[in-house]
Backbone of each chain as ProteinMPNN parsed JSONL, in Angstrom:
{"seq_chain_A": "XXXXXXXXXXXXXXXXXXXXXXXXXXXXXXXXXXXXXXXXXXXXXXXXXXXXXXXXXXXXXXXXXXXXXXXXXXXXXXXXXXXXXXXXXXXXXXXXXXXXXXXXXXXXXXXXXXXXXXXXXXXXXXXXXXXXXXX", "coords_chain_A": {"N_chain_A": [[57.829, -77.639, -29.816], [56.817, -75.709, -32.139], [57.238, -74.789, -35.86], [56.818, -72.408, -38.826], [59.267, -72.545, -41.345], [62.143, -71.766, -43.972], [64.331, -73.173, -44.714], [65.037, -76.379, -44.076], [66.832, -77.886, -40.892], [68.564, -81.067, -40.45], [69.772, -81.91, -38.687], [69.793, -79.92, -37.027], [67.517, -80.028, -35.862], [67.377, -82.125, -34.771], [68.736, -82.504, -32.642], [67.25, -80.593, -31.232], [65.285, -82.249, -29.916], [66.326, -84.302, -28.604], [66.76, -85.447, -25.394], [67.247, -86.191, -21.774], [65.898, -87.625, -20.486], [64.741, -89.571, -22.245], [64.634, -92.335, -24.229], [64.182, -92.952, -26.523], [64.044, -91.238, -30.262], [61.825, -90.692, -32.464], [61.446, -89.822, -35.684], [59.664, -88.698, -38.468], [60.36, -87.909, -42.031], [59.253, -85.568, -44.404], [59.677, -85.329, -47.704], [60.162, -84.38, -50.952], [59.109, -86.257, -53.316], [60.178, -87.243, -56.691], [57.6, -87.937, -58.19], [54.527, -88.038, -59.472], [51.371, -90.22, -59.866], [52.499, -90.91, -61.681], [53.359, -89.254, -63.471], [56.344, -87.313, -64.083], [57.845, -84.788, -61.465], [59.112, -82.102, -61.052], [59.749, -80.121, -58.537], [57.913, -79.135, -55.504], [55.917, -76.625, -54.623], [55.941, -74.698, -51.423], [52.961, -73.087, -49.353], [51.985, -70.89, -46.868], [49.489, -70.407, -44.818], [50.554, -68.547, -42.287], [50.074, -67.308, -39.283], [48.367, -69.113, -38.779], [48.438, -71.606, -39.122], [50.265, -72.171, -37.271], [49.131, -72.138, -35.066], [47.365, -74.178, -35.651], [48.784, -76.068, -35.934], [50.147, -76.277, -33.216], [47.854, -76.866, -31.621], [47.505, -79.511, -32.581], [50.198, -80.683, -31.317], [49.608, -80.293, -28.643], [47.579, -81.983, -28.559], [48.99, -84.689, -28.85], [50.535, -84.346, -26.757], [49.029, -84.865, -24.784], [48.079, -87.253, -24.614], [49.968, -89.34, -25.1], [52.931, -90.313, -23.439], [55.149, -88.265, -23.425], [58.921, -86.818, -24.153], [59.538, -84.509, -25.355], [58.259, -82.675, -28.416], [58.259, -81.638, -31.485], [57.005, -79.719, -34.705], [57.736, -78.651, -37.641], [57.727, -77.323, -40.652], [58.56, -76.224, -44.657], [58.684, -73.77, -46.191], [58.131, -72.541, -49.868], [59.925, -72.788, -53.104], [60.963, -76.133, -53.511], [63.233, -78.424, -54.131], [63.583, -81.89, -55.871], [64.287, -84.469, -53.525], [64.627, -83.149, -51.179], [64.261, -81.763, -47.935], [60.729, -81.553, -46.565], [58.881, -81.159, -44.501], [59.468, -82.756, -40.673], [58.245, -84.04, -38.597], [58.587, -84.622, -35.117], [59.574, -86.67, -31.974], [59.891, -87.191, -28.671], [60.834, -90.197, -26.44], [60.368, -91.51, -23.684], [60.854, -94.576, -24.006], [60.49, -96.547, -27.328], [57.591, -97.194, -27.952], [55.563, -95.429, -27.09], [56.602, -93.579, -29.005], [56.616, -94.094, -31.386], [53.433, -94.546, -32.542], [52.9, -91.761, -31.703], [54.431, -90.321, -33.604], [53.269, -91.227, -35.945], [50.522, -90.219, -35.622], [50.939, -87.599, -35.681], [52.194, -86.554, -38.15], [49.686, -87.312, -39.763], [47.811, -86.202, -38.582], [48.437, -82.903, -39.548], [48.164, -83.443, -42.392], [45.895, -83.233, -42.227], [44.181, -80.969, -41.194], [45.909, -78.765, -40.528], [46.92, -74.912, -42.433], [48.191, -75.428, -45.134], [49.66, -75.514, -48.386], [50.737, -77.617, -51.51], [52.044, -77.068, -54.588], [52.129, -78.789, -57.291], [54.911, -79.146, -59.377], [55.373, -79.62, -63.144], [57.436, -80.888, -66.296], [56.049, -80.054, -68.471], [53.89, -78.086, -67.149], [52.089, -76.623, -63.959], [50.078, -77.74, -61.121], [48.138, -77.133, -58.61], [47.453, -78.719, -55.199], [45.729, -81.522, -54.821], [44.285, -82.835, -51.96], [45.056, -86.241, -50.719], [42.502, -88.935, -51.157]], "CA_chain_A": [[58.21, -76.545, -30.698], [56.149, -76.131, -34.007], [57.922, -73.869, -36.601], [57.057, -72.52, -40.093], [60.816, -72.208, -41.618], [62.611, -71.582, -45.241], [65.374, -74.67, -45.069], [64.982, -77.629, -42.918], [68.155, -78.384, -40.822], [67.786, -82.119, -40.018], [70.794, -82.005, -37.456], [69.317, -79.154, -35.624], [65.85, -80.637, -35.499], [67.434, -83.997, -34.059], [69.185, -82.036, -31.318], [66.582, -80.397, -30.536], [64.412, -83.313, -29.964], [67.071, -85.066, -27.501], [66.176, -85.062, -24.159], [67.525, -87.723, -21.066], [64.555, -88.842, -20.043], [64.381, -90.144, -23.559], [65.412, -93.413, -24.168], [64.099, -93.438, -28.032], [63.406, -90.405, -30.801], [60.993, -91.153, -33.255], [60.956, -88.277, -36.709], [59.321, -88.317, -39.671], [60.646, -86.401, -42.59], [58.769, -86.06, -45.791], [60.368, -85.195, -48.815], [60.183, -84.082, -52.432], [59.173, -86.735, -54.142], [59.83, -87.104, -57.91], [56.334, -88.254, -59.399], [52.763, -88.419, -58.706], [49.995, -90.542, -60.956], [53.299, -91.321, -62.976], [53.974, -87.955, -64.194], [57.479, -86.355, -63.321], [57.764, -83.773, -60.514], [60.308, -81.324, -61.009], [59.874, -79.6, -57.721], [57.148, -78.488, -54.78], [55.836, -75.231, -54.049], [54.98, -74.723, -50.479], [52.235, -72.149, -48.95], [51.117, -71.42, -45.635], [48.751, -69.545, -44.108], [51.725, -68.796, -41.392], [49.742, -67.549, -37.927], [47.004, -69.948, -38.322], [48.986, -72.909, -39.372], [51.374, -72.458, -36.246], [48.301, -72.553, -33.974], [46.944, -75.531, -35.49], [50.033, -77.247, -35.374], [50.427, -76.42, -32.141], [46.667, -77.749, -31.181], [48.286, -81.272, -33.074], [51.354, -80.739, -30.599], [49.194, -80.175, -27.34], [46.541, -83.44, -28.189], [49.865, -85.779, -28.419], [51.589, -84.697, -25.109], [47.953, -85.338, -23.562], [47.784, -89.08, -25.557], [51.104, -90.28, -24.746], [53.975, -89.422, -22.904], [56.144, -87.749, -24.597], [59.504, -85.663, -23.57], [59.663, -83.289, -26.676], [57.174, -82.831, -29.717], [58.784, -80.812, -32.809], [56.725, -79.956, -35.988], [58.443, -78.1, -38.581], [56.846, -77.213, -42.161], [58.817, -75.872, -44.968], [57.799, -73.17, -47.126], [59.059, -71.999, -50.878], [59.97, -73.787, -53.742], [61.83, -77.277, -52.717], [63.63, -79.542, -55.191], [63.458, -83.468, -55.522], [65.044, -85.274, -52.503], [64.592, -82.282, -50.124], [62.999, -82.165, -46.892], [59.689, -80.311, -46.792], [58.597, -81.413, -43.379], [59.954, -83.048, -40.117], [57.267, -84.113, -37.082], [59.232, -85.913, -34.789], [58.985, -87.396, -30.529], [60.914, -88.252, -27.993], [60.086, -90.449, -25.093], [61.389, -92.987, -22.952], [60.724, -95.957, -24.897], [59.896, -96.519, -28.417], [56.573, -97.506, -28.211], [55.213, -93.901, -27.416], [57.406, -93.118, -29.895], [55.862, -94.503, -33.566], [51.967, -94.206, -33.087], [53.473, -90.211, -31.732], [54.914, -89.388, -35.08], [52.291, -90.909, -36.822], [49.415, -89.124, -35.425], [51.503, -85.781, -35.917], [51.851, -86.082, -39.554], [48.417, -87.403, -40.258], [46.901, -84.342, -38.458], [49.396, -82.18, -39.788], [47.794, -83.244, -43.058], [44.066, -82.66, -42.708], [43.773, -79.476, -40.533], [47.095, -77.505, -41.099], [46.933, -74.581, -43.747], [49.306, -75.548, -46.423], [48.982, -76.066, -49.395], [51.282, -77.252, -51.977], [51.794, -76.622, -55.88], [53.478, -79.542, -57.982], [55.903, -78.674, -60.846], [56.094, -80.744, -63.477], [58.265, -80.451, -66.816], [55.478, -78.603, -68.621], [52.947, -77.2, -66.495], [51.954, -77.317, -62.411], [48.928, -77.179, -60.274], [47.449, -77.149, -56.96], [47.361, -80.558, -55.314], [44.195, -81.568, -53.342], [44.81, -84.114, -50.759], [44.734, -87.932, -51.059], [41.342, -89.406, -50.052]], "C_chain_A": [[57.54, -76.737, -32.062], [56.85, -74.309, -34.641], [57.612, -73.738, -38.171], [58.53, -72.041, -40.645], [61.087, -72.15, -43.126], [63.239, -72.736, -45.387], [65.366, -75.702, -44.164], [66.443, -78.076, -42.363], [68.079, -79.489, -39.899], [68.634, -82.706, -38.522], [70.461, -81.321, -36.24], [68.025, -79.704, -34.729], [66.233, -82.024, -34.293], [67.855, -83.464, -32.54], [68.269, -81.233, -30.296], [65.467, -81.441, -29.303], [65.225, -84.471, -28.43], [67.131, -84.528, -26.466], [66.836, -86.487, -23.193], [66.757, -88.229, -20.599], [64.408, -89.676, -21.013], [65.419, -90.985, -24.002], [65.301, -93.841, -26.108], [63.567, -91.933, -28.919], [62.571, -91.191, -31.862], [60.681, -89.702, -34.763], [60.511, -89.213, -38.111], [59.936, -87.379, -40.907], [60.25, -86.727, -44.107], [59.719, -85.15, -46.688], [59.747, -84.601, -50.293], [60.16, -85.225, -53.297], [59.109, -86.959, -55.846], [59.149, -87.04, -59.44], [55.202, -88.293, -58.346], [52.267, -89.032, -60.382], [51.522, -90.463, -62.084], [53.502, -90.079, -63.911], [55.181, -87.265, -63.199], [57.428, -85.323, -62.94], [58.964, -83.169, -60.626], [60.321, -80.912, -59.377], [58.634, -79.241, -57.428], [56.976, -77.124, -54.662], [55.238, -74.891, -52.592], [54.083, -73.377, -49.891], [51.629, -71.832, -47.56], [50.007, -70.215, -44.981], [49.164, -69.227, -42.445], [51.011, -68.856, -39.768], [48.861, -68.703, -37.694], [47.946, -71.528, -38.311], [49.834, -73.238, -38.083], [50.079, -72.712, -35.161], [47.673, -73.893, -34.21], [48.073, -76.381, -35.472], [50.176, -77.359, -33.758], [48.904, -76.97, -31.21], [47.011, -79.383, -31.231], [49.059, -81.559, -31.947], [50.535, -81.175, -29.271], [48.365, -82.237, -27.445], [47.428, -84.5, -27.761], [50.561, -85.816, -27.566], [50.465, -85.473, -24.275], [47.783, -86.958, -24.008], [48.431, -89.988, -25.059], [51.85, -89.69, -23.945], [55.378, -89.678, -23.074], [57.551, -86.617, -23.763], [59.74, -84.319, -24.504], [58.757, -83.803, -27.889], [57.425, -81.717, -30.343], [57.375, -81.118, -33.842], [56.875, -78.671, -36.583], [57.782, -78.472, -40.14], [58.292, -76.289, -42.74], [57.96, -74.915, -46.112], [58.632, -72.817, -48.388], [58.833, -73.371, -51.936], [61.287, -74.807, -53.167], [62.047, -78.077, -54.266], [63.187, -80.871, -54.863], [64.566, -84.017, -54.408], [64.865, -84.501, -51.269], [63.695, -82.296, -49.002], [62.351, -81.267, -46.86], [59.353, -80.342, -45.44], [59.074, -82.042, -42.286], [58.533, -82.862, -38.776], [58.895, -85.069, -36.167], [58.852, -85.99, -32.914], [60.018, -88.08, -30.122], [60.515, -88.555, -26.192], [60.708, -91.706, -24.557], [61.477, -94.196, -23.636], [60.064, -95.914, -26.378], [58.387, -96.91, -28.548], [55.382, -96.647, -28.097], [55.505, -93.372, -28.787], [56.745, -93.149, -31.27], [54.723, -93.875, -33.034], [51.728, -92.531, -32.477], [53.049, -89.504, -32.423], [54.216, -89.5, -36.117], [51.431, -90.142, -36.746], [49.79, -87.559, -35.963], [51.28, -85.623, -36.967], [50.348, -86.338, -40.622], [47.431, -86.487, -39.972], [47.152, -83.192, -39.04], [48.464, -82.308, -40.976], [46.359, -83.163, -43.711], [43.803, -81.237, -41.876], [44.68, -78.307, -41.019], [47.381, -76.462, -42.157], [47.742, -74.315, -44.353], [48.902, -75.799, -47.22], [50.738, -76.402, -50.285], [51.189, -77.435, -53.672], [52.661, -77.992, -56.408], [53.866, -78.726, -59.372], [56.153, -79.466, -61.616], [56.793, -80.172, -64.749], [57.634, -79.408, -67.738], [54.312, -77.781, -68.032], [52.523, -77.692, -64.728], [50.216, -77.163, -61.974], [49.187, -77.274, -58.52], [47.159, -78.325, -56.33], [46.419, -80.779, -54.505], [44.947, -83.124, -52.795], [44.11, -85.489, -51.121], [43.666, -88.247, -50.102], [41.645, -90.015, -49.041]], "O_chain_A": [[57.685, -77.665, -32.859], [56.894, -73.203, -34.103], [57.98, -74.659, -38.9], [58.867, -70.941, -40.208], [60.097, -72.553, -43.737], [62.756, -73.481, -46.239], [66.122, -75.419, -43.235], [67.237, -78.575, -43.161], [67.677, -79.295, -38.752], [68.301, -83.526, -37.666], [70.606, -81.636, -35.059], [67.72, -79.762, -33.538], [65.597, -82.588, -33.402], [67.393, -83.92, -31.494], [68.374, -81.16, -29.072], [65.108, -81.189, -28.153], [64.642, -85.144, -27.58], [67.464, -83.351, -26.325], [66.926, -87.605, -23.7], [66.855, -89.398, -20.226], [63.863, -90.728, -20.677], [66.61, -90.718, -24.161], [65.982, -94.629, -26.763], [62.649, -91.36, -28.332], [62.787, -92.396, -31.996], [59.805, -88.84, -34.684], [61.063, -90.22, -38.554], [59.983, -86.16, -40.735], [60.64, -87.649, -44.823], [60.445, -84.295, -46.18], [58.52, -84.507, -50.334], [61.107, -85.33, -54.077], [57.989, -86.853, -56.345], [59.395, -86.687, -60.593], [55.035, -88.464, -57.139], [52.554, -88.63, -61.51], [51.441, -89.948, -63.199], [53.816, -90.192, -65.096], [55.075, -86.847, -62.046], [57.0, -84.497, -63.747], [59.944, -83.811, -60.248], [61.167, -81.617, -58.827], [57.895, -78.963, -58.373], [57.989, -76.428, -54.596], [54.011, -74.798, -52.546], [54.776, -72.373, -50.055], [50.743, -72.584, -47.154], [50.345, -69.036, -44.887], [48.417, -69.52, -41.511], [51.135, -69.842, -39.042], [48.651, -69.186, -36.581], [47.927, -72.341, -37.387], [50.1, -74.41, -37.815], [50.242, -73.662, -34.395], [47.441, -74.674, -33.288], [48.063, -77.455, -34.871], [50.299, -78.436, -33.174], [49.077, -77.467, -30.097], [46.873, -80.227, -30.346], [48.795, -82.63, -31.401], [50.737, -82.299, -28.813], [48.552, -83.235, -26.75], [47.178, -85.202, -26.782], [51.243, -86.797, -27.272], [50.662, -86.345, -23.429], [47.117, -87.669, -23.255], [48.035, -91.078, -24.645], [51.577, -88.532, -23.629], [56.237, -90.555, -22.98], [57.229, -85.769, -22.931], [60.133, -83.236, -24.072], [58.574, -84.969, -28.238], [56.899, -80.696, -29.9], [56.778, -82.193, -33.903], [56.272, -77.684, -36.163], [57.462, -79.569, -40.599], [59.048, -75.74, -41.938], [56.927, -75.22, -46.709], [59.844, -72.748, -48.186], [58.133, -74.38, -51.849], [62.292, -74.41, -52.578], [61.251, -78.235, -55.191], [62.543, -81.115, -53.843], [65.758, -83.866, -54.673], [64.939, -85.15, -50.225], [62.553, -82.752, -49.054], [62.819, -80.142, -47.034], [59.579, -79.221, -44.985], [59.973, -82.47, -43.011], [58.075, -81.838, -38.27], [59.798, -85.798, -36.578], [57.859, -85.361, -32.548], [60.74, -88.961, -30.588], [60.171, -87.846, -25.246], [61.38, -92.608, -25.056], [62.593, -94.715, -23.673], [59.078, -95.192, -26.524], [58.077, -96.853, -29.738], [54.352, -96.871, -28.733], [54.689, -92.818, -29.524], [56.464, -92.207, -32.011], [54.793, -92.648, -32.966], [50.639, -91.99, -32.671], [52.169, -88.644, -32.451], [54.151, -88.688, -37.04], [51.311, -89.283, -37.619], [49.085, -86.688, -36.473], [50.412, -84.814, -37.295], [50.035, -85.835, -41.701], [46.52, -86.054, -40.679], [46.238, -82.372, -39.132], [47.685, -81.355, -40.967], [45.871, -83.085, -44.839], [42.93, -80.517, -42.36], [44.383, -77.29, -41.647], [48.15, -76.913, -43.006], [48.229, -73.185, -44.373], [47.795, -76.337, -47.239], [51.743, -75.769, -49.961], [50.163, -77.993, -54.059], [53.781, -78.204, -55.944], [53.237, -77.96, -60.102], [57.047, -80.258, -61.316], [56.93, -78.952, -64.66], [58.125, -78.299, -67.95], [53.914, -76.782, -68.63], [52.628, -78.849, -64.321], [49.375, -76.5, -62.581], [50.083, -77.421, -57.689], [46.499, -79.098, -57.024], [46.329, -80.168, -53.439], [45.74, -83.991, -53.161], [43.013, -85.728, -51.625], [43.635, -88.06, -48.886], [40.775, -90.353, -48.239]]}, "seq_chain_B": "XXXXXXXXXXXXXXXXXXXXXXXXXXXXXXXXXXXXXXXXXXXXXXXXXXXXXXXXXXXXXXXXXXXXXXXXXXXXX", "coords_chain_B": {"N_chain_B": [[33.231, -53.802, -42.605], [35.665, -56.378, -43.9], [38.509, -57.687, -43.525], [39.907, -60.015, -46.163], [41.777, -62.985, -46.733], [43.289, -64.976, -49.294], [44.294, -68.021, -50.299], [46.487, -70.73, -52.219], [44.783, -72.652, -54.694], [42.708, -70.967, -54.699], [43.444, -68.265, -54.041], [44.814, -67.673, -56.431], [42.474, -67.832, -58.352], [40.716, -65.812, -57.361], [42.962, -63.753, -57.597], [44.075, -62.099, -56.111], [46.189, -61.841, -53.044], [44.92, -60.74, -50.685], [42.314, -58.968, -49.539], [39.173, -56.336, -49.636], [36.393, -56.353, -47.9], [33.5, -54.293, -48.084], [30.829, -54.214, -47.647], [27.823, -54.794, -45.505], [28.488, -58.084, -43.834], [26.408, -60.888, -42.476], [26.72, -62.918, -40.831], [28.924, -65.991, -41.454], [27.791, -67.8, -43.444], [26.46, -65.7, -45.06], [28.638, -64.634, -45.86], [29.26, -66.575, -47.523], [27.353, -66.716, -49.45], [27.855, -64.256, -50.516], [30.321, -64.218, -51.935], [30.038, -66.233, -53.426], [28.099, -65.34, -55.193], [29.734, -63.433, -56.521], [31.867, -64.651, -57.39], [31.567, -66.985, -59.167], [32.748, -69.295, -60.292], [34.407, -70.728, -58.553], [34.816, -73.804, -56.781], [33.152, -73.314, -54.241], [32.026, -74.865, -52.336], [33.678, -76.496, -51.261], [35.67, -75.315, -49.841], [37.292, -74.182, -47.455], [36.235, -71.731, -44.352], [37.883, -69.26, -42.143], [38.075, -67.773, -39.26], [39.285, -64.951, -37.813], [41.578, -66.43, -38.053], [40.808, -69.277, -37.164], [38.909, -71.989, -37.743], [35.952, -71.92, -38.953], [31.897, -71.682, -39.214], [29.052, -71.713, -41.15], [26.557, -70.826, -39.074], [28.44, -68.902, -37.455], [29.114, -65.562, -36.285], [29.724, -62.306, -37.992], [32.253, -59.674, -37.913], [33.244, -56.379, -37.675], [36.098, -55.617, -38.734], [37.22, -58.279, -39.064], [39.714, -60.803, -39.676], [39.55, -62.66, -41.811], [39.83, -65.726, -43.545], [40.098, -67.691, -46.875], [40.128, -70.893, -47.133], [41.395, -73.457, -49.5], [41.251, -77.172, -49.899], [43.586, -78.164, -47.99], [47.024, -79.344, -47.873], [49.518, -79.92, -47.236], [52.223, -80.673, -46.18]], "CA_chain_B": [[34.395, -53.97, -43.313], [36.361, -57.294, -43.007], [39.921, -58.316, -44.481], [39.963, -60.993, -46.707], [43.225, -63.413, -47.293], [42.808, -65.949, -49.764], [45.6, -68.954, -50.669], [46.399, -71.816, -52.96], [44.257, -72.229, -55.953], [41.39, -69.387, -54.166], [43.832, -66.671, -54.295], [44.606, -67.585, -58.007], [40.971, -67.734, -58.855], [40.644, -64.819, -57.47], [43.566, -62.767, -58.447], [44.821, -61.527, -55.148], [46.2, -62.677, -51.515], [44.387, -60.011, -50.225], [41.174, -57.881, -50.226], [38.411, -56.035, -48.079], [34.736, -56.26, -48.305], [32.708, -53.151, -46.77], [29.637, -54.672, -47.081], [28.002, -55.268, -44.019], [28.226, -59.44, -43.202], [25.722, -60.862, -40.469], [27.489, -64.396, -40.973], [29.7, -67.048, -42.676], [27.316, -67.946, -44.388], [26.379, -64.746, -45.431], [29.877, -63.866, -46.966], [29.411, -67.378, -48.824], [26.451, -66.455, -50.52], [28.572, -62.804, -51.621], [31.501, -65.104, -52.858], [29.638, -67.409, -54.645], [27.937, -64.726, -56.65], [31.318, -62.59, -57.084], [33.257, -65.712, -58.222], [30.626, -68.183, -59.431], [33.483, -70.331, -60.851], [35.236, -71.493, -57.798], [33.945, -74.635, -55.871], [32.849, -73.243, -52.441], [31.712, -76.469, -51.247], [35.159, -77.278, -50.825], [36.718, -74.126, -49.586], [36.431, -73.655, -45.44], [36.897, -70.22, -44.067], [38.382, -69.337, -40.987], [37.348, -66.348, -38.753], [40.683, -64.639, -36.937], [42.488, -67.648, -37.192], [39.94, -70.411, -36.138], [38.2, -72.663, -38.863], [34.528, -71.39, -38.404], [30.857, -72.39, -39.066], [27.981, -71.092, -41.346], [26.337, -69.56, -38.23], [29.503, -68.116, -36.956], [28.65, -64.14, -36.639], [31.224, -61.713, -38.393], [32.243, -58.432, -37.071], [34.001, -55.123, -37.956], [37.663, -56.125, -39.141], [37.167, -59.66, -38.651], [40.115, -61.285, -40.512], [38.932, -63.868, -42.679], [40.946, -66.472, -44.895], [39.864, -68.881, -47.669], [41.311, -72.059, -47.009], [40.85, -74.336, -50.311], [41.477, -78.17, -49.48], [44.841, -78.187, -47.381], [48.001, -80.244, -49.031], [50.511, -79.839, -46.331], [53.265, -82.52, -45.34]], "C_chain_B": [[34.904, -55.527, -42.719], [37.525, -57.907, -44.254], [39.929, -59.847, -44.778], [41.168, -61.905, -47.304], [42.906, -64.68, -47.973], [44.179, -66.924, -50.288], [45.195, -70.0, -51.481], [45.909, -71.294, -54.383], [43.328, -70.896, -55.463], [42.45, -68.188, -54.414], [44.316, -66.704, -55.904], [43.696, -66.842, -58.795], [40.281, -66.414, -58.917], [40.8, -63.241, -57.715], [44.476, -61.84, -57.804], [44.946, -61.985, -53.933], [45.135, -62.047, -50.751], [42.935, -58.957, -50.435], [39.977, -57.513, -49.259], [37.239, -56.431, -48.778], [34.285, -55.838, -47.166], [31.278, -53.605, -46.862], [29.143, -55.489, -46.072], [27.785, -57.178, -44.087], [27.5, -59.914, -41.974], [26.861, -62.017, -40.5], [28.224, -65.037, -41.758], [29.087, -67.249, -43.214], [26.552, -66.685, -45.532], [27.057, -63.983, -46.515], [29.861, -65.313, -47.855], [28.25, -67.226, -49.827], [27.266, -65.502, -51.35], [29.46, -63.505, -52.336], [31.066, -65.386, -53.518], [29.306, -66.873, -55.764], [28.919, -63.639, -57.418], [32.351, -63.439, -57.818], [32.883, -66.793, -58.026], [31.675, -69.388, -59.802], [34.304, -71.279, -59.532], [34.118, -72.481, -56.932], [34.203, -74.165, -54.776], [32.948, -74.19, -51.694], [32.847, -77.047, -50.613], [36.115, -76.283, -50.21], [36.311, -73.738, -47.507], [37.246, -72.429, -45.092], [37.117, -70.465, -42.462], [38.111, -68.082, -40.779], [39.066, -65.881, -38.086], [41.211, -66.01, -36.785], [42.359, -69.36, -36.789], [39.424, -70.521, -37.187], [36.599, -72.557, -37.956], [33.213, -71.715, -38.961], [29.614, -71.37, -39.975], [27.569, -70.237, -39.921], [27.022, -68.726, -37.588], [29.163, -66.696, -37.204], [30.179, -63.464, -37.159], [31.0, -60.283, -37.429], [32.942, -57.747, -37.586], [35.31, -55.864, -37.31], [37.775, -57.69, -38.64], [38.659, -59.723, -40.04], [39.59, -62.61, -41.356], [39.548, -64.805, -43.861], [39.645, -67.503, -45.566], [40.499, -69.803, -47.568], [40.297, -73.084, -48.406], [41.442, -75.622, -49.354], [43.029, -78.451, -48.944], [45.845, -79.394, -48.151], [48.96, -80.525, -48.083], [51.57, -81.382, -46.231], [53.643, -83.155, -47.138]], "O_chain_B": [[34.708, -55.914, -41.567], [37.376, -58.365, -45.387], [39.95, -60.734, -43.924], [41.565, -61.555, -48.415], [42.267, -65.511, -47.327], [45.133, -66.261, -50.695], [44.017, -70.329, -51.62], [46.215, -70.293, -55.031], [43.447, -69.84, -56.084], [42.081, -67.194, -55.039], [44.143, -65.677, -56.559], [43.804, -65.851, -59.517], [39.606, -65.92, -59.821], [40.076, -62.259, -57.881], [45.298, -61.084, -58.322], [43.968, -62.581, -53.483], [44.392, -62.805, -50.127], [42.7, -58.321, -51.463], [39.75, -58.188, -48.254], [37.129, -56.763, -49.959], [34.338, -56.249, -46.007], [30.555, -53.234, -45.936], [29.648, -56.548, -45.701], [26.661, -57.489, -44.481], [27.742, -59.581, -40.814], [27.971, -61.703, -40.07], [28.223, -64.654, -42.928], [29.548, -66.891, -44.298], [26.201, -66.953, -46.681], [26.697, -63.247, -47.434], [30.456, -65.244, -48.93], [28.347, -67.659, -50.976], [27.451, -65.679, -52.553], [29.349, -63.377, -53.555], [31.415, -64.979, -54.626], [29.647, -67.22, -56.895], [28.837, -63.182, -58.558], [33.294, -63.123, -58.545], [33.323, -67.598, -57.205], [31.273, -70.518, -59.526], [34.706, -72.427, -59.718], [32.999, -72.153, -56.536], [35.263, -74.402, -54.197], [33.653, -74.413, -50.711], [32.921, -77.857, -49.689], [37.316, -76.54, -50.127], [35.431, -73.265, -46.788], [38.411, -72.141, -45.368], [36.74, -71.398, -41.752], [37.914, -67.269, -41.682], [39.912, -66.771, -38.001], [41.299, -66.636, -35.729], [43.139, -70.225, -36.392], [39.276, -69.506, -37.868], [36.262, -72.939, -36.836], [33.622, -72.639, -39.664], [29.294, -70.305, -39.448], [28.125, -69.172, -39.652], [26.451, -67.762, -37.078], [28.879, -66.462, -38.379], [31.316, -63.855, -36.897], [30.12, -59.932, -36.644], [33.676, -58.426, -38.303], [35.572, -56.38, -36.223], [38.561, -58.018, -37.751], [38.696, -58.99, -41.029], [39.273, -63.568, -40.652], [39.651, -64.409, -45.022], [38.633, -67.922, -45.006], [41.669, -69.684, -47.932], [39.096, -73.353, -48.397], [41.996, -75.374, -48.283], [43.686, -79.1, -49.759], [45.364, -80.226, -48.919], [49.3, -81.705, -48.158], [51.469, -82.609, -46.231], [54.247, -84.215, -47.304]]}, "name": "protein", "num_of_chains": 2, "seq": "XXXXXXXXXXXXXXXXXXXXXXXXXXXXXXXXXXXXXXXXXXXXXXXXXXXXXXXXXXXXXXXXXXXXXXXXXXXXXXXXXXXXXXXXXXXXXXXXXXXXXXXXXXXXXXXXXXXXXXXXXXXXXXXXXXXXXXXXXXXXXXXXXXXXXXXXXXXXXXXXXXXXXXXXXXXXXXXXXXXXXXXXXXXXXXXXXXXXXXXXXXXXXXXXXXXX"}
């Protein structure tokens, strides 16, 4: 299931994700963090370029069922403005054993963040920009 | 004609999400030459377009109502 959404609900996401073949889940969930480069972050802005972003997510989704094996593969993006502590994102995997499980959820969110079109804006106390991605 | 959707800093830069251009396009690279000299200020080099959807290629051909986005450097996650 890949989903662009307004509020992240981290209970629904988990239930979704549970499966009995599945002996371990594995999620990711990034957040709102409160600084970058040591300047305070009031809050994210997120953006997406909605049909395209759901197909490349869902290209991300397809490579990691074929990689590993997996019984469910969630990725969930948030869009809007998000406060500090909040969840912006959620990849997560569930598969019989944990060891599918991690190098999964990593792959998800590391693809997630070079192909996927999002973008987001930081806020800080007096002025924001546009954030280009970490080398 | 082909619809143009632009995001991030590009639709800033440029002032709107949205916008057409009726001049005829053979190629991607074609509509990056028209950009570049319509809105000399933005770094291209760094901006990848997508054809309907699909991240696409200098020789990529365009076509009547092609959708077309600006994607500046993605941020996501």
């Amino acid at each position: 299931m890949v989903k662009i959404v307004d509020t992240i609900d981290l209970n629904k996401l988990y239930k979704d994700l549970v499966h009995p073949a599945a002996g371990g889940l594995c999620l990711f969930v990034g957040t709102v963090r409160d600084n970058t480069e040591s300047k305070e972050v009031t809050d994210l802005f997120f953006e997406t370029y909605d049909e395209m972003a759901i197909l490349e997510m869902e290209k991300i989704r397809q490579e990691a069922i074929e990689k590993w094996k997996l019984e469910k593969v969630i990725m969930v993006h948030a869009i809007g403005k998000k406060s500090v502590g909040e969840p912006v994102v959620v990849v997560g995997v569930s598969s019989a054993h944990r060891k599918e499980a991690f190098p999964a959820c990593q792959f998800l969110i590391d693809e997630l963040k070079k192909t996927v079109p999002i973008w987001k804006k930081e806020y800080f106390t007096d002025n924001s920009h546009w954030v280009s991605p970490t080398p | 004609m082909v619809v143009i959707k632009a995001f991030g800093q590009v639709k800033e830069q440029v002032g709107m999400g949205e916008f057409r251009i009726e001049e005829e396009m053979q190629n991607v690279k074609s509509l990056r030459t028209y950009l570049s000299d319509k809105y000399p200020a933005i770094s291209w080099s760094s901006v990848a377009i997508a054809v309907n959807k699909q991240y696409a290629q200098d020789q990529d051909p365009l076509h009547q109502g092609d959708e077309i986005a600006l994607i500046p450097p993605v941020s996501g996650g």
